[in-house]
N, C-alpha and C positions, 0 to 999 in steps of 0.2 A: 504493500500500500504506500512505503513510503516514498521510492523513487518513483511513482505516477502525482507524487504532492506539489505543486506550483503555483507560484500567485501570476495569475495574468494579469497582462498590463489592462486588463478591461477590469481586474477586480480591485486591484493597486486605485484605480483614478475610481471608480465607487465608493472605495476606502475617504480617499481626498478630500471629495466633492462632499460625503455626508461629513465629514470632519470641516469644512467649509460653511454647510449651512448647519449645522448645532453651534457655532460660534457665532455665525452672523446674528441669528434668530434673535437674544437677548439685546444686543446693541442695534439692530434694525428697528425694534417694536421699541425701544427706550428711546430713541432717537426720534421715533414716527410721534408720538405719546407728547413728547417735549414739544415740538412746533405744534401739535395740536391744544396741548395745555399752557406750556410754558412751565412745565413743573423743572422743577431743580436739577443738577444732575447729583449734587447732594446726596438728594435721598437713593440717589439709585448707588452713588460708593457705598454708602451708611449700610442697606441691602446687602453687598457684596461683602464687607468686612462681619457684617453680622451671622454669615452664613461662615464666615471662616472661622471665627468663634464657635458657632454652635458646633461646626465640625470638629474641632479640635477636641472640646469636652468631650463630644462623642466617642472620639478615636481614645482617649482615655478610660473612659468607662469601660470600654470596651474590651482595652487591653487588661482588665481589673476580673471583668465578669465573665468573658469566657475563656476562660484558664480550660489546657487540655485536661478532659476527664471529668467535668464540672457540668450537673445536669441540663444549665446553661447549653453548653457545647454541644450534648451529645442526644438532648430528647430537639426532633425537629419545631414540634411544635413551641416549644416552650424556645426555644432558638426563635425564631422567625417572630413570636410574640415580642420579644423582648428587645428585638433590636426593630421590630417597628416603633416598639415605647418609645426609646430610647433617642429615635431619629423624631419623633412626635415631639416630646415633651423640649428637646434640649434647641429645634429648628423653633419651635412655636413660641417657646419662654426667650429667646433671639428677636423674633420679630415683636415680642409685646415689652422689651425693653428699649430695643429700638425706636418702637413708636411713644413709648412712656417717657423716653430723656433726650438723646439726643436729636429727634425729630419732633419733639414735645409742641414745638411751634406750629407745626404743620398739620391744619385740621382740615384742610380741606380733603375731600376725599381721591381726586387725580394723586396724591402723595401713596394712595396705598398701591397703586397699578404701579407705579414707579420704583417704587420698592420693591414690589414684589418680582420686577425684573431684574434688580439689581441682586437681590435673593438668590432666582433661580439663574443668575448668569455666571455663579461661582459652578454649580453644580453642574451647569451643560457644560462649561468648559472641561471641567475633571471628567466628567463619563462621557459625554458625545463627541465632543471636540480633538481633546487630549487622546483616547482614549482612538477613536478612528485613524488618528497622526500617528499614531503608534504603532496600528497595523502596519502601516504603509511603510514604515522602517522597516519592524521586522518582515515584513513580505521580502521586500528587498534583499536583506541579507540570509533569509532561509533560501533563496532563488542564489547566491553566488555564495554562500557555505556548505548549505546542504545538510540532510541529515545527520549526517557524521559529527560536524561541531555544534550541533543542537543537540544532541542524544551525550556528547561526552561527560566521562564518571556517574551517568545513570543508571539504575539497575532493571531488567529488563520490562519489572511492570510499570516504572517511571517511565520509562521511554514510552512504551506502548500509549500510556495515557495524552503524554505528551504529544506523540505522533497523531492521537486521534482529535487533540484541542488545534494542530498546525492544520490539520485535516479541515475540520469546520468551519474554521477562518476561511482557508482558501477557496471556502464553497462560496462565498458572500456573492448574493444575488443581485440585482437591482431590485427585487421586488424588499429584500432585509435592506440596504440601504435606503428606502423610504418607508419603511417601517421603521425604521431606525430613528431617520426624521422628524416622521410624525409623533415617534415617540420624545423628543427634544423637546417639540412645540406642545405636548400637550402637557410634559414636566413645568413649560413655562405657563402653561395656563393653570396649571392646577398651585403652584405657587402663588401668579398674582391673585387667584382666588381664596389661599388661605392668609395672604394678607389683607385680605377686606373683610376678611371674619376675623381676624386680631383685631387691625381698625378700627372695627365696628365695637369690639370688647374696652379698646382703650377711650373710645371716645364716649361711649354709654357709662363706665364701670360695671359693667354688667359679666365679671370676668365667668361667673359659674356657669354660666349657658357662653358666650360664644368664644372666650378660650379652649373651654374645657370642650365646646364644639371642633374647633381646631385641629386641639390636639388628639379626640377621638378617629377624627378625621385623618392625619397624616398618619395615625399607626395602625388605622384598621387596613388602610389602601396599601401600606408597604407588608404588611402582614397579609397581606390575600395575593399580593403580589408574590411573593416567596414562598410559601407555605404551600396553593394552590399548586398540584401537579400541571404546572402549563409550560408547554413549550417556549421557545425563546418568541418565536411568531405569536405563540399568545400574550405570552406576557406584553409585549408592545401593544394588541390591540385591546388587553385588560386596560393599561395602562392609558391608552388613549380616549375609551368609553368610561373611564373612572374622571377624567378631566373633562368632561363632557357634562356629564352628572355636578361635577362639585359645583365647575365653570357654571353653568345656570344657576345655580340656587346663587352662588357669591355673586352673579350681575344681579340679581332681585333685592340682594343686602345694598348692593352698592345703590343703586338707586334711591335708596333712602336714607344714603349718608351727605352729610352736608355739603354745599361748594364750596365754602372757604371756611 
């Protein structure tokens, strides 16, 4: 299987181009947003630095709570629950900081869309962006190294696994590159959506229903995402029918958050 494995240049530039638009997607819609409102770009760094935050706490916790052997680690369910908590509570308590102090001023409601691309543009960059640009290296040097310095000092079922993750990659379709996509755009819509249920939590005080709505929110959808037996093609269109779903209810909040 392995010497029939090769990245063609037809899957090399799929790689690219979806690594192209996951990156565009956040700064196109913040840009589009800003001549239409005039909102800050502000609030969209504030976004972006509070997702680096939330990430970081996460990456700790993490390293804390699933220690090998730890029923954390080893029951799925209780896995998959916990690191949906986890990405919930520490993305959610980020944005309702953010909007409590240093965007404290900003009560109009175009501040939460702004944000919340500024949010989701840390994350498309790490998994879409990054993450596609990556392929496209390693395609390249598995194409002029070859099995042999990919597989060296691994032991036979390392390699085999290995062989079968270079395998799956080099299938990349056009139709997974726009799924891929749309999976990008619908991370950013379901983002600017649970910023205008924070929003809406900072500017009511009304934190027990639409924080604790929030946070329900980002960890049932990453918890059904992971947990769920679904393909990698499902999980993109789980994903993009869950941004669907939230994305309407959060325009019906926003609607009746203030304009200035």
């Amino acid at each position: 299987m392995a010497a029939d494995i090769r990245f063609t240049t037809a899957t090399l530039v799929r790689y690219a181009v979806t690594g192209v638009v996951c990156t565009a997607v956040p700064f196109l819609l913040a840009y589009l947003w800003r001549r239409r409102t005039y909102e800050s770009w502000w609030v969209f760094i504030v976004g972006f630095l509070a997702y680096y935050a939330a990430g970081t706490v996460r990456f700790i916790l993490r390293y804390f709570i699933f220690r090998e052997g730890s029923i954390f680690a080893t029951d799925p369910f209780v896995f998959y629950l916990v690191q949906g908590l986890l990405s919930g509570v520490c993305e959610e308590t980020a944005r309702f900081i953010a909007f409590k102090y240093p965007l404290r001023n900003k009560t109009a409601r175009t501040a939460s869309v702004m944000y919340g691309l500024g949010h989701d543009c840390y994350e498309t960059l790490a998994v879409g962006g990054f993450a596609s640009f990556h392929y496209v290296l390693d395609g390249i040097d598995w194409n002029n190294l070859g099995e042999a310095e990919f597989t060296k000092g691994l032991d036979d079922y390392s390699a085999q696994k290995m062989l079968e993750g270079v395998a799956a990659a080099a299938d990349f379709s056009f139709l997974d590159s726009v799924l891929v996509s749309l999976d990008c755009l619908a991370g950013t819509f379901t983002h600017v959506a649970l910023s205008v249920i924070v929003f809406k939590a900072v500017q009511t005080g009304d934190l027990k229903r639409w924080l604790l709505l929030a946070i329900g929110l980002h960890t049932l959808g990453n918890f059904l995402c992971g947990y769920l037996p679904l393909s990698d093609t499902g999980m993109h269109l789980f994903s993009i029918f869950w941004a669907v779903g939230i994305g309407w209810s959060a325009y019906r909040v926003y609607q009746k958050l203030p304009y200035a």
